[in-house]
DRENVOLO-95004 format. One record per residue (C-alpha): x negated, y negated, z. Coordinates in pm, whole numbers, plus 32768, in hexadecimal, padded with zeros to 4 digits. Example, Ala and Ser with C-alpha at 12.3 -4.5 7.8 and 13.67 -1.06 7.14 Angstrom:
7B3281C2830C;7AA9806A82CA;
//
This chain:
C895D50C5A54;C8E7D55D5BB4;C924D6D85BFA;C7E5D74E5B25;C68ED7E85BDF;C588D7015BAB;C4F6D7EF5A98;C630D80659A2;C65AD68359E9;C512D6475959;C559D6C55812;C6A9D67457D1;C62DD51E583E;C4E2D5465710;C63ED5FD5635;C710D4BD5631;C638D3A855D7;C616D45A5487;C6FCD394538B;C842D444535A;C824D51E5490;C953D489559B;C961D4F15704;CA2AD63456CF;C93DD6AC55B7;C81DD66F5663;C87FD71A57A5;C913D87356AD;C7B7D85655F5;C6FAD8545748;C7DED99257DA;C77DD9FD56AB;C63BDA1156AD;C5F3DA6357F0;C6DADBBB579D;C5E2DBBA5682;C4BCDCD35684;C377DC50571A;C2C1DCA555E8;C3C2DBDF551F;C3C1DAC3560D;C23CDAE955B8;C246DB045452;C336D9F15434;C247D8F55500;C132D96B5433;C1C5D92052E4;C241D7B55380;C0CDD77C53DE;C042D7FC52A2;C138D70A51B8;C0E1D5CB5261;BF7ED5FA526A;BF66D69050C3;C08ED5B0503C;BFF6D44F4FD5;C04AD35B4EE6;C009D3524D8B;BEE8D25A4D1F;BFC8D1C94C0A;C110D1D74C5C;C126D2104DBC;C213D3364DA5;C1C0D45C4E79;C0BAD52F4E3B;BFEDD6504EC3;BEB2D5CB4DBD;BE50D49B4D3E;BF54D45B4C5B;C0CAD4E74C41;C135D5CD4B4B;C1FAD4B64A7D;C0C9D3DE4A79;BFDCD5294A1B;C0EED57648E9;C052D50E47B1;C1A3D5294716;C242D4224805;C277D2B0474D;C1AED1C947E0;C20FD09C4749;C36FD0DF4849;C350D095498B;C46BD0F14A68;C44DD0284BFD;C504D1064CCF;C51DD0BB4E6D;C4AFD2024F0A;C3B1D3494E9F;C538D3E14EA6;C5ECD2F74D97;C4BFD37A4CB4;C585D5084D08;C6E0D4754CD2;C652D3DF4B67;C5AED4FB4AF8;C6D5D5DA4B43;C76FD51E4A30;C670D590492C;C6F9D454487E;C5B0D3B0489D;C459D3E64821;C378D2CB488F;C2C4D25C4998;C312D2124B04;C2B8D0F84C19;C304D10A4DA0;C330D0094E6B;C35BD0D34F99;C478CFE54FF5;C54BCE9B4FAC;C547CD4C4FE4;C5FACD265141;C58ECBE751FF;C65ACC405324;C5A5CD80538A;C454CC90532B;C415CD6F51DF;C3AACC7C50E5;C2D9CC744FA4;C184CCB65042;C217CE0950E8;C28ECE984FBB;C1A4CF0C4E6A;C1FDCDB94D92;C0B7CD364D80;C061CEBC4CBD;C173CE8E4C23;C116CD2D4B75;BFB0CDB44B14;C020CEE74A4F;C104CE1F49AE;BFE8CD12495C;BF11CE51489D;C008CDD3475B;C075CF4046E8;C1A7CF2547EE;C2B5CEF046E5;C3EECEE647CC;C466CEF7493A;C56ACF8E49EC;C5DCCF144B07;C676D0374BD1;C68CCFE74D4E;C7D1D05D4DE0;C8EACF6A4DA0;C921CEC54F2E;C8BACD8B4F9D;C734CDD64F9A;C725CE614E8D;C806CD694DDE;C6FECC574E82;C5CACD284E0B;C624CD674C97;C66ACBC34C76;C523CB924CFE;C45CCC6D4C3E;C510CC234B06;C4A2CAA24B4A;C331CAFB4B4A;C324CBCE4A42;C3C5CAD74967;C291CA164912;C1F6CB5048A7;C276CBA74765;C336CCFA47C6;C49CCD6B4754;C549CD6348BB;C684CE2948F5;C742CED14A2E;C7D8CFE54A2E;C99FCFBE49F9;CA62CFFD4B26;CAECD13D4AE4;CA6DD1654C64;CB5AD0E24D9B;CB11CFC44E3A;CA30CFF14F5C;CA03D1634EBD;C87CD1FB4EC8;C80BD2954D8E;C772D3EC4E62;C904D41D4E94;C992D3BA4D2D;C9BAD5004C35;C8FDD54A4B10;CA19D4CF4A16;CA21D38F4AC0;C8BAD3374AD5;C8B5D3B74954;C9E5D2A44910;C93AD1AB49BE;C7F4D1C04903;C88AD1BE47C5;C974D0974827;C84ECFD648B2;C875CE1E486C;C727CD604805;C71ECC304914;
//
């Protein structure tokens, strides 16, 4: 951005390759935070820091965690013959916002896209395939968002879990095309649950 001191450019440049964050938000956010308080500036740096080095994943299911296992995994109330595959640490928010669901989770930490070179061996399927293999998963969701990936990823996973003996479903498409589930409200992740097909 041409006009900026090489300071300001530096962090609205760091502002807009977060996801979401366009030119003109990134360069407000940056004014912004340069109007900010040192000790906020501070504060705010410090709790950035502090997240990426305590948030890790979960041992089982990959969610995020600040331990060694989420709080779904760690709830001894949670079914754990359901597994639901979600994308992203976020879809795993968007689902549970729904309180429509009581089992189990499983990130992939993305989708099938070979394009971008993300294919099976970059995502968690291999986890995926030996919790399923324990025999007390009863049924699997299938719950990646419903674009082209994660139309792609959902057929592929439900053709290796075929051979092992587990109720397969996805969830209906009460969500838009090319929608993601951290965006989709409560009622329609609930509908889409309860409207999920068996493939």
């Amino acid at each position: 951005m041409t006009g900026l001191i090489k300071p300001l450019h530096n962090v609205y440049d760091q502002l807009r390759r977060l996801p979401g964050v366009g030119n003109k938000s990134a360069l407000r956010l940056a004014y912004h935070i340069v109007d900010m308080k040192e000790e906020d500036v501070r504060r705010l740096a410090e709790t950035l820091v502090a997240a990426k080095q305590d948030i890790r994943l979960c041992k089982t299911c990959f969610n995020l965690t600040d331990g060694d296992i989420c709080s779904v995994c760690a709830d001894e109330k949670r079914d754990r013959g359901t597994i639901c595959v979600v994308g992203q640490p976020q879809d795993v928010t968007a689902m549970e916002r729904s309180r429509s669901y009581q089992g189990v989770y499983h990130v992939l930490h993305g989708c099938l896209s070979p394009l971008d070179g993300v294919g099976p061996e970059n995502l968690k399927v291999k986890e995926l395939i030996r919790r399923v293999e324990t025999g007390k998963v009863e049924e699997v969701i299938l719950a990646t968002n419903s674009d082209v990936e994660g139309e792609t990823t959902a057929a592929y996973l439900a053709q290796l879990l075929r051979p092992l003996n587990v109720r397969i479903s996805r969830i209906a498409q009460g969500l838009p095309m090319g929608g993601d589930l951290e965006y989709a409200d409560e009622v329609t992740l609930a509908k889409a649950l309860e409207n999920r097909t068996e493939l």
